[in-house]
C-alpha positions as CSV (number, residue, x, y, z in Angstrom):
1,X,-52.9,-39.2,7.0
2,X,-56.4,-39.1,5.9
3,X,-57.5,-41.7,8.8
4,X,-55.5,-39.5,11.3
5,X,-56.8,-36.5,10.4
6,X,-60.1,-37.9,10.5
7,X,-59.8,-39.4,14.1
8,X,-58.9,-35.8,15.0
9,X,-62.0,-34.3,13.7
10,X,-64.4,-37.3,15.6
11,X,-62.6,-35.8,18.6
12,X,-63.6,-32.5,18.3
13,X,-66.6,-33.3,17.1
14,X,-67.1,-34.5,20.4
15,X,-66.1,-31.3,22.1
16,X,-69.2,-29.5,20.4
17,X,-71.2,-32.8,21.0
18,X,-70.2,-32.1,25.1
19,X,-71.6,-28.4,25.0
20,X,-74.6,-28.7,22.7
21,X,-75.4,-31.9,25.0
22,X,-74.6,-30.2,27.9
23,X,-76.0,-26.6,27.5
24,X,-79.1,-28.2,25.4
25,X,-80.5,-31.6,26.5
26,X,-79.3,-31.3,30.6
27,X,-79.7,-27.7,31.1
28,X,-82.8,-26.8,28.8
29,X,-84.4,-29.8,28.2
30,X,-84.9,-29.6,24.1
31,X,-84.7,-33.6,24.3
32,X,-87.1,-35.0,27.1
33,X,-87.1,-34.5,31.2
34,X,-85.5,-38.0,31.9
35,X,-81.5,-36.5,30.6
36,X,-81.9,-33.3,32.7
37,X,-83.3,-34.9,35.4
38,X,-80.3,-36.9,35.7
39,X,-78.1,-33.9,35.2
40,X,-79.6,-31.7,37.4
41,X,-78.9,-34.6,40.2
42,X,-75.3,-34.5,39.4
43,X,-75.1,-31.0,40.7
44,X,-77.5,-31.4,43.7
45,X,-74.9,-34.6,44.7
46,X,-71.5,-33.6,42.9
47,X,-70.4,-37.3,43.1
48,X,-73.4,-39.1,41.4
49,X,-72.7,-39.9,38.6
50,X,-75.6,-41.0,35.7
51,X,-75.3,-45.0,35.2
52,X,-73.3,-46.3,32.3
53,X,-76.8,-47.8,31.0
54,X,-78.6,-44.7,30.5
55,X,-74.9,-42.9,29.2
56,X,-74.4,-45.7,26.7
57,X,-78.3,-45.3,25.7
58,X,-77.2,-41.8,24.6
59,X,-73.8,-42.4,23.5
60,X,-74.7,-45.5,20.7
61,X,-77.3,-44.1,19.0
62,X,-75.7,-40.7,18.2
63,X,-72.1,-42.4,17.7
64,X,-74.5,-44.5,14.9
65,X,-75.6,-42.0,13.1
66,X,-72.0,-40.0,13.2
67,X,-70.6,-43.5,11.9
68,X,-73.4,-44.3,9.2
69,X,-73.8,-40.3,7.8
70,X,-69.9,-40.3,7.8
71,X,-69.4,-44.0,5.7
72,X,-71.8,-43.0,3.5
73,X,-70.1,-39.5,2.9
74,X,-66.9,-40.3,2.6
75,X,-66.1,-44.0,3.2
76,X,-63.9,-45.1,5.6
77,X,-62.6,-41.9,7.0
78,X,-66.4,-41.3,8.3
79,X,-66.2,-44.6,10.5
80,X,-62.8,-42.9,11.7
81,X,-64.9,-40.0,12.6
82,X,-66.9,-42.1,14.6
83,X,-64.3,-44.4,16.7
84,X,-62.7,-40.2,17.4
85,X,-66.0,-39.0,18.7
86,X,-66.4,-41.9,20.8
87,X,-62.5,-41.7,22.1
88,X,-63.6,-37.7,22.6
89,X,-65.9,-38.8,25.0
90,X,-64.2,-41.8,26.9
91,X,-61.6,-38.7,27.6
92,X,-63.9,-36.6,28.6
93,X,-65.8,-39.3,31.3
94,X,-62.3,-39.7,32.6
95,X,-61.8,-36.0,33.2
96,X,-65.2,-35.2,34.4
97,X,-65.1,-37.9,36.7
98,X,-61.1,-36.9,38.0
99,X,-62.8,-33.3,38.4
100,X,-65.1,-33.9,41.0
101,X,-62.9,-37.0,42.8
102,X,-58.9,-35.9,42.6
103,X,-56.6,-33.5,43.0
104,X,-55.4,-31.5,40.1
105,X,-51.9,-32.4,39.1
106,X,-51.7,-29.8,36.2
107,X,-52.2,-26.1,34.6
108,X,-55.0,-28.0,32.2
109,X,-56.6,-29.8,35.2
110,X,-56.9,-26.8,37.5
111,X,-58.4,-24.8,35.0
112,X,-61.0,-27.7,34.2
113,X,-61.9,-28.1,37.3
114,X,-62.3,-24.0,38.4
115,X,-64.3,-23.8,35.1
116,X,-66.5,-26.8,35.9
117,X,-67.1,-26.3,39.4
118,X,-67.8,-22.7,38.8
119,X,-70.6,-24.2,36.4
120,X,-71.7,-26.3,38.8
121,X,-71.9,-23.4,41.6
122,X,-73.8,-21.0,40.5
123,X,-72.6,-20.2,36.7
124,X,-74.8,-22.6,35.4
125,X,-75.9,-20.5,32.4
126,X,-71.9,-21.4,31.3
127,X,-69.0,-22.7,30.9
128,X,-70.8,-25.8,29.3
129,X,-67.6,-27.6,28.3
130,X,-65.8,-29.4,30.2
131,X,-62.9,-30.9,28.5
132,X,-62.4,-27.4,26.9
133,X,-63.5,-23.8,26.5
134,X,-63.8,-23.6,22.8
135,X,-67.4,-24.0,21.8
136,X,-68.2,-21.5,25.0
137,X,-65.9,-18.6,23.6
138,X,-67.7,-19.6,20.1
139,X,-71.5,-19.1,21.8
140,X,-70.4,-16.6,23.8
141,X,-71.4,-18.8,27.2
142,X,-67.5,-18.6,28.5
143,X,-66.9,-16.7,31.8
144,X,-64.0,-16.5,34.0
145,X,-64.4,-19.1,36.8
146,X,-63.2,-16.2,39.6
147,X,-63.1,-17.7,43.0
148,X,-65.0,-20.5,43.1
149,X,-67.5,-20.2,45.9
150,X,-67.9,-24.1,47.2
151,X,-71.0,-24.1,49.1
152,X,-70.1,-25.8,53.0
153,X,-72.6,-29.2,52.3
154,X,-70.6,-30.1,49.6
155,X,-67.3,-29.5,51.5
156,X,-67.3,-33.0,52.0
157,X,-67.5,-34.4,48.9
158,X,-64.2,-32.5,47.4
159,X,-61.5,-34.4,50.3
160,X,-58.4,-32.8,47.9
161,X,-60.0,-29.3,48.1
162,X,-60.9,-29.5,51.9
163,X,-58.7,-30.0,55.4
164,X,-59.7,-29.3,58.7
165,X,-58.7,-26.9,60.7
166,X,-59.4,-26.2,64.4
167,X,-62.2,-28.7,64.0
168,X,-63.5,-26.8,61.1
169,X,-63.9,-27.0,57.4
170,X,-61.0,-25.1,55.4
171,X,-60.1,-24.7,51.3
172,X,-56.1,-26.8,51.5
173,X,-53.2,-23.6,51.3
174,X,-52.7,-24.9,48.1
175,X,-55.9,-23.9,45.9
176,X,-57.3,-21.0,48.7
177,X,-56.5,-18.3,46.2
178,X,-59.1,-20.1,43.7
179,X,-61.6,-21.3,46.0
180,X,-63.5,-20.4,48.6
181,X,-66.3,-22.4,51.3
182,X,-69.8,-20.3,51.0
C-alpha cells in the first residue's frame, strides 16, 4: 500500500515537475538559454521535438536527486517516488508527442490538445501543463483554450485537424467548433 501510494505521489510529482519546467526553465529561462532555446523551437516547428540526449540530460539528474533525497527520507518508498516521477513523464512524452501528431480519440485528449495548442498559439503566458490543468488552476496561469486560432503555416503540420477543400486549407467538420485557421 505504502509502495503504491508512493508510486502515485512520484507521478504527480511529475505533473508540478512538467509546469515548473515548463513555465520556468523553457519559457523564462531561470536555468540557462540552451533548455529554452530548444523550447522555443518546438513552437516555431510544432513537430520538432528536443532529442532524447539532451531530454535524458535533464531527466537523470533531477530523477537522482528525487530518488537519493527520497531513500534517504524514507527508505524505499522514496526510490518508489522516483520510478513514479519518471513513469509521470514517459506518460507525458507520449501525450505531448500524440498532441501535436494524432487525432484525439477522447474527452481527455481533446481537451489536452485545445489547452496545449492554445499555449502554443498565442497563450503562451499559460496553460503550462500539459498532461493536466492542476498546477495552472493552483498558480493561477489556467485559461480557457476558446477557439483555437491555428495560424495557416502550421496547417500542415496538424494532417488530423486539416482537409482540403476547394483546393484550400480547412479545420475537418469534426473539431471546426474548437479550432479555427488564422
Amino acid at each position: 500500500m505504502r509502495l503504491g501510494l508512493a508510486f502515485c505521489a512520484g507521478m504527480m510529482l511529475w505533473t508540478l515537475l512538467e509546469y515548473l519546467l515548463h513555465r520556468w526553465v523553457f519559457h523564462r529561462r531561470v536555468l540557462g538559454k540552451r533548455l529554452a532555446r530548444e523550447h522555443l523551437r518546438h513552437h516555431a516547428k510544432v513537430d520538432w521535438f528536443a532529442p532524447w540526449s539532451l531530454k535524458l540530460a535533464v531527466a537523470v539528474p533531477i530523477l537522482t536527486v528525487i530518488g537519493v533525497l527520497g531513500v534517504l527520507a524514507v527508505g524505499a518508498p522514496g526510490a518508489v517516488l522516483a520510478c513514479g516521477t519518471f513513469f509521470g513523464w514517459v506518460i507525458y512524452e507520449g501525450i505531448h508527442r500524440r498532441i501535436h501528431v494524432a487525432a484525439p480519440r477522447n474527452a481527455y485528449a481533446r481537451w489536452a490538445r485545445a489547452n496545449h495548442l492554445s499555449h502554443h498559439f498565442g497563450r503562451v503566458h499559460a496553460n503550462h501543463g500539459v498532461t493536466s490543468p492542476v498546477w495552472d488552476l493552483v498558480f493561477g496561469t489556467s485559461e480557457a483554450p476558446g477557439v483555437v486560432v491555428v495560424p495557416r503555416v502550421y496547417a500542415p503540420k496538424f494532417p488530423w485537424l486539416i482537409e482540403q477543400r476547394d483546393g484550400q486549407a480547412a479545420v475537418r467538420a469534426a473539431y471546426e467548433s474548437g479550432y479555427r485557421l488564422g
